[in-house]
VOBA-1610 file (N, C-alpha, C; in pm, whole numbers, padded with zeros to 5 digits, always signed):
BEGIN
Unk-03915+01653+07531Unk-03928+01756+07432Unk-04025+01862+07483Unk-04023+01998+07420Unk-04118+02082+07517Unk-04174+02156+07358Unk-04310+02177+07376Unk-04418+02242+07264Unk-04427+02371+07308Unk-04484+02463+07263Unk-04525+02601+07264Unk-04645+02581+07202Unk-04759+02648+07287Unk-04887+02680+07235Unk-04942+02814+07291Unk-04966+02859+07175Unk-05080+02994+07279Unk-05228+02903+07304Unk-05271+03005+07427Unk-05404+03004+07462Unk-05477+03127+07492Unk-05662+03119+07445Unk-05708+03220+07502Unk-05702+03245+07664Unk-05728+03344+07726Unk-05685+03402+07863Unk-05827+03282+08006Unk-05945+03234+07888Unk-06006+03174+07968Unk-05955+03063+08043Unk-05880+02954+07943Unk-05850+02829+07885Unk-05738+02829+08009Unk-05620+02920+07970Unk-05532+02971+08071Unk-05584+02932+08179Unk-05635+03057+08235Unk-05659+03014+08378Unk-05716+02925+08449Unk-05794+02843+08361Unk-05867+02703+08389Unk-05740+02630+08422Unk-05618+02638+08351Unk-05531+02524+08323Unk-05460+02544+08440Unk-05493+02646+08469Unk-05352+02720+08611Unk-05423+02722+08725Unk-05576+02688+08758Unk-05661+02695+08828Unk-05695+02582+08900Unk-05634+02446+08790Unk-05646+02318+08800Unk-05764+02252+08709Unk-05853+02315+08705Unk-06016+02333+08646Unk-06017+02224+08523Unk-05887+02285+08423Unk-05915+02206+08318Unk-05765+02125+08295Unk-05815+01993+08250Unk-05659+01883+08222Unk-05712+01828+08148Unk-05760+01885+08027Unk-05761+01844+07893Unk-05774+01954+07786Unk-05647+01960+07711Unk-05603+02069+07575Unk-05660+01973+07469Unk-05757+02076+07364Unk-05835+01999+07265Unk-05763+02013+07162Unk-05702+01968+07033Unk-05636+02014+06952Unk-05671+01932+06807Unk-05639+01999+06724Unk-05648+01904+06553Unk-05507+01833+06570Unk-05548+01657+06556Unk-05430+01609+06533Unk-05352+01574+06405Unk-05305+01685+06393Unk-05193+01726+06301Unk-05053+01699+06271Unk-05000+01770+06183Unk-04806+01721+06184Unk-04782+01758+06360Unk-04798+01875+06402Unk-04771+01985+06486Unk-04770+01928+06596Unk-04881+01805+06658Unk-04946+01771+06740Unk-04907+01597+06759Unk-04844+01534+06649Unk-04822+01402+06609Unk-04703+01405+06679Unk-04616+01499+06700Unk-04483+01521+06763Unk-04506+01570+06933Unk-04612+01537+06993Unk-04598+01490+07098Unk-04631+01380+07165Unk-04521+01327+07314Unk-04514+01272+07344Unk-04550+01230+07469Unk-04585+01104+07549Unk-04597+01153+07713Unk-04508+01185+07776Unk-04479+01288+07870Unk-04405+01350+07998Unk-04350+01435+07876Unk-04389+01460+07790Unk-04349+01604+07716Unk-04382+01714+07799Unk-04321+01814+07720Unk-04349+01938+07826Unk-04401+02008+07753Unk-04532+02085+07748Unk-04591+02206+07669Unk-04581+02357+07772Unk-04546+02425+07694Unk-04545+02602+07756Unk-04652+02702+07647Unk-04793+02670+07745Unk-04919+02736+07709Unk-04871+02906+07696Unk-04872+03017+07639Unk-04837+03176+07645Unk-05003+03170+07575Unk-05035+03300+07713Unk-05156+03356+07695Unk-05117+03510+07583Unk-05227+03582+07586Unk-05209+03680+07498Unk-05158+03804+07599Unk-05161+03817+07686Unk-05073+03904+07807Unk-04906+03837+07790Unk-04872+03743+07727Unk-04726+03734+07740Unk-04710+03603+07879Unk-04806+03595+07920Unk-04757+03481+08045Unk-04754+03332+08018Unk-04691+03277+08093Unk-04650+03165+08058Unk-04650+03036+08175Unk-04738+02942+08076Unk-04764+02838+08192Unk-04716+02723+08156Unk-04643+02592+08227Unk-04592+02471+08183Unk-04637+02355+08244Unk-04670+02291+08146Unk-04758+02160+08204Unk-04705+02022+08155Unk-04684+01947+08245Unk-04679+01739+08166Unk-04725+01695+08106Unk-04765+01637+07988Unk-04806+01535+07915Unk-04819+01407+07997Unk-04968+01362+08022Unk-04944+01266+08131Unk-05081+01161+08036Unk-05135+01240+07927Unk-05225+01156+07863Unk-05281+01179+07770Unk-05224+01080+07615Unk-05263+01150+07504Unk-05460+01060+07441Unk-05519+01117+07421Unk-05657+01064+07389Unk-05679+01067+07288Unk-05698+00973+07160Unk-05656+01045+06977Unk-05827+00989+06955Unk-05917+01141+06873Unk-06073+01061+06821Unk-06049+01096+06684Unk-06169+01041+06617Unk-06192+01050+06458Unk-06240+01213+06479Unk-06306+01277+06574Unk-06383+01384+06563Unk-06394+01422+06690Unk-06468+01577+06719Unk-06461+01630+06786Unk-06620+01538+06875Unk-06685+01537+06841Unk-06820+01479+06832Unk-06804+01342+06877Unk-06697+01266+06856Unk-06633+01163+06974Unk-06568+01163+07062Unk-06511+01281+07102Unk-06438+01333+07194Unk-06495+01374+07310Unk-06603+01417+07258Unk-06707+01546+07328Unk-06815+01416+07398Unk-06813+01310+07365Unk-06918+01177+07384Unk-06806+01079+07515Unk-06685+01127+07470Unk-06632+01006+07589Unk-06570+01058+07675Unk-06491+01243+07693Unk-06426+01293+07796Unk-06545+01424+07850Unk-06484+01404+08017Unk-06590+01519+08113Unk-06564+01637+08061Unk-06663+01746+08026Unk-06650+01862+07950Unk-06654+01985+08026Unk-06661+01935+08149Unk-06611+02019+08263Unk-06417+02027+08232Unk-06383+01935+08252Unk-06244+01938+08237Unk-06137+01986+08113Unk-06259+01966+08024Unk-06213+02028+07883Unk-06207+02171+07866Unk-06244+02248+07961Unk-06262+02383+07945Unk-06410+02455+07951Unk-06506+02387+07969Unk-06604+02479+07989Unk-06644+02494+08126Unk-06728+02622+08163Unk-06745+02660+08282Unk-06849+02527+08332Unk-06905+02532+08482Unk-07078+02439+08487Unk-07157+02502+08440Unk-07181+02666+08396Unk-07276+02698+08399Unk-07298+02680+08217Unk-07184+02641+08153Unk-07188+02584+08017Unk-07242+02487+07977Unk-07224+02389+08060Unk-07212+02231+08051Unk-07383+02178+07953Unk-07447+02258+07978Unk-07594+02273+07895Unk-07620+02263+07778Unk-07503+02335+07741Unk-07513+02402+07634Unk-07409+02392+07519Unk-07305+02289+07572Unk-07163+02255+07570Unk-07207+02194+07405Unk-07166+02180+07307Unk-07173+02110+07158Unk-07013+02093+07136Unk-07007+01970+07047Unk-06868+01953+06927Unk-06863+02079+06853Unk-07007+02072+06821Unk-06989+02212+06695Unk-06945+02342+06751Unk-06902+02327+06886Unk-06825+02478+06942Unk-06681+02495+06906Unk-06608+02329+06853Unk-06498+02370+06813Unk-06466+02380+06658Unk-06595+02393+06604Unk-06579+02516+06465Unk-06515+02603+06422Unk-06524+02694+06566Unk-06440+02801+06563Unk-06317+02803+06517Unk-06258+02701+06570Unk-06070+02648+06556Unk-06086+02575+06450Unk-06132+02436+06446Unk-06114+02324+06343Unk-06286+02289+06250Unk-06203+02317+06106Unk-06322+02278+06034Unk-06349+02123+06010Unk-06467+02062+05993Unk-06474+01903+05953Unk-06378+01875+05875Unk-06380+01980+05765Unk-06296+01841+05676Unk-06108+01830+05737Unk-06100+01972+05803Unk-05993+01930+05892Unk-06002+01821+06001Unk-06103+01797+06116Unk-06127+01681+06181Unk-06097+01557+06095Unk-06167+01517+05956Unk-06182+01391+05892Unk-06032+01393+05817Unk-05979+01486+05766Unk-05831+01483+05748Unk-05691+01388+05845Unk-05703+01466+05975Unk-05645+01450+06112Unk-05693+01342+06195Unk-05823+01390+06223Unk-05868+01394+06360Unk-05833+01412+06465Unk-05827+01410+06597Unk-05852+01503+06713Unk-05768+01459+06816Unk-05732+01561+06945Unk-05680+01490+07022Unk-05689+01565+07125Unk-05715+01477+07243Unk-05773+01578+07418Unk-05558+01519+07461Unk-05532+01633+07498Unk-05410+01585+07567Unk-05400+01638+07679Unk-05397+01568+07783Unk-05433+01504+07930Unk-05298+01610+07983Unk-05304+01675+08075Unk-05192+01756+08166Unk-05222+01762+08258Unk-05089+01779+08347Unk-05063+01806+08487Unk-04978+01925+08513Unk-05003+02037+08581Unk-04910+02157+08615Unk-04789+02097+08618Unk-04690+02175+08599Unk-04531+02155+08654Unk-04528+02280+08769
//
């Protein structure tokens, strides 16, 4: 089966860079419907388009357990982040009571 997700232009190029092989997401209806060796097609906000494997799904109660058991280098932040790196950065996207609703999921990729 193949997903569609946008991404910001950072995230992108991490993913296409090799940098990052872990997509953080609320696990949701949206997100419950994937599978391994699924196929996701990341579209940045330029219109481009990147396709990656499902090679590993990781399901937490929270972001804040997520952020405690996977490298956060690989998740998308730069090294010069890694300091400074918090759960509470994915606020932005997902609120708690959405986390405690769902909860969370790092899904593991490989370029195609």
């Amino acid at each position: 089966m193949t997903h569609n997700m946008k991404l910001h232009l950072q995230p992108f190029e991490m993913i296409k860079n090799g940098d990052k092989i872990y997509e953080l997401r609320l696990y949701d209806e949206k997100r419950r419907q994937i599978n391994l060796y699924d196929t996701i097609v990341f579209t940045n906000k330029n219109g481009e388009e990147l396709k990656v494997k499902v090679i590993g799904l990781h399901k937490f109660s929270s972001f804040k357990e997520l952020y405690q058991a996977l490298p956060l280098e690989k998740c998308g932040y730069l090294k010069e982040e890694l300091a400074t790196a918090s759960y509470t950065d994915m606020l932005e996207y997902y609120s708690i009571s959405e986390q405690e609703k769902y909860g969370v999921l790092a899904i593991e990729i490989s370029l195609i």
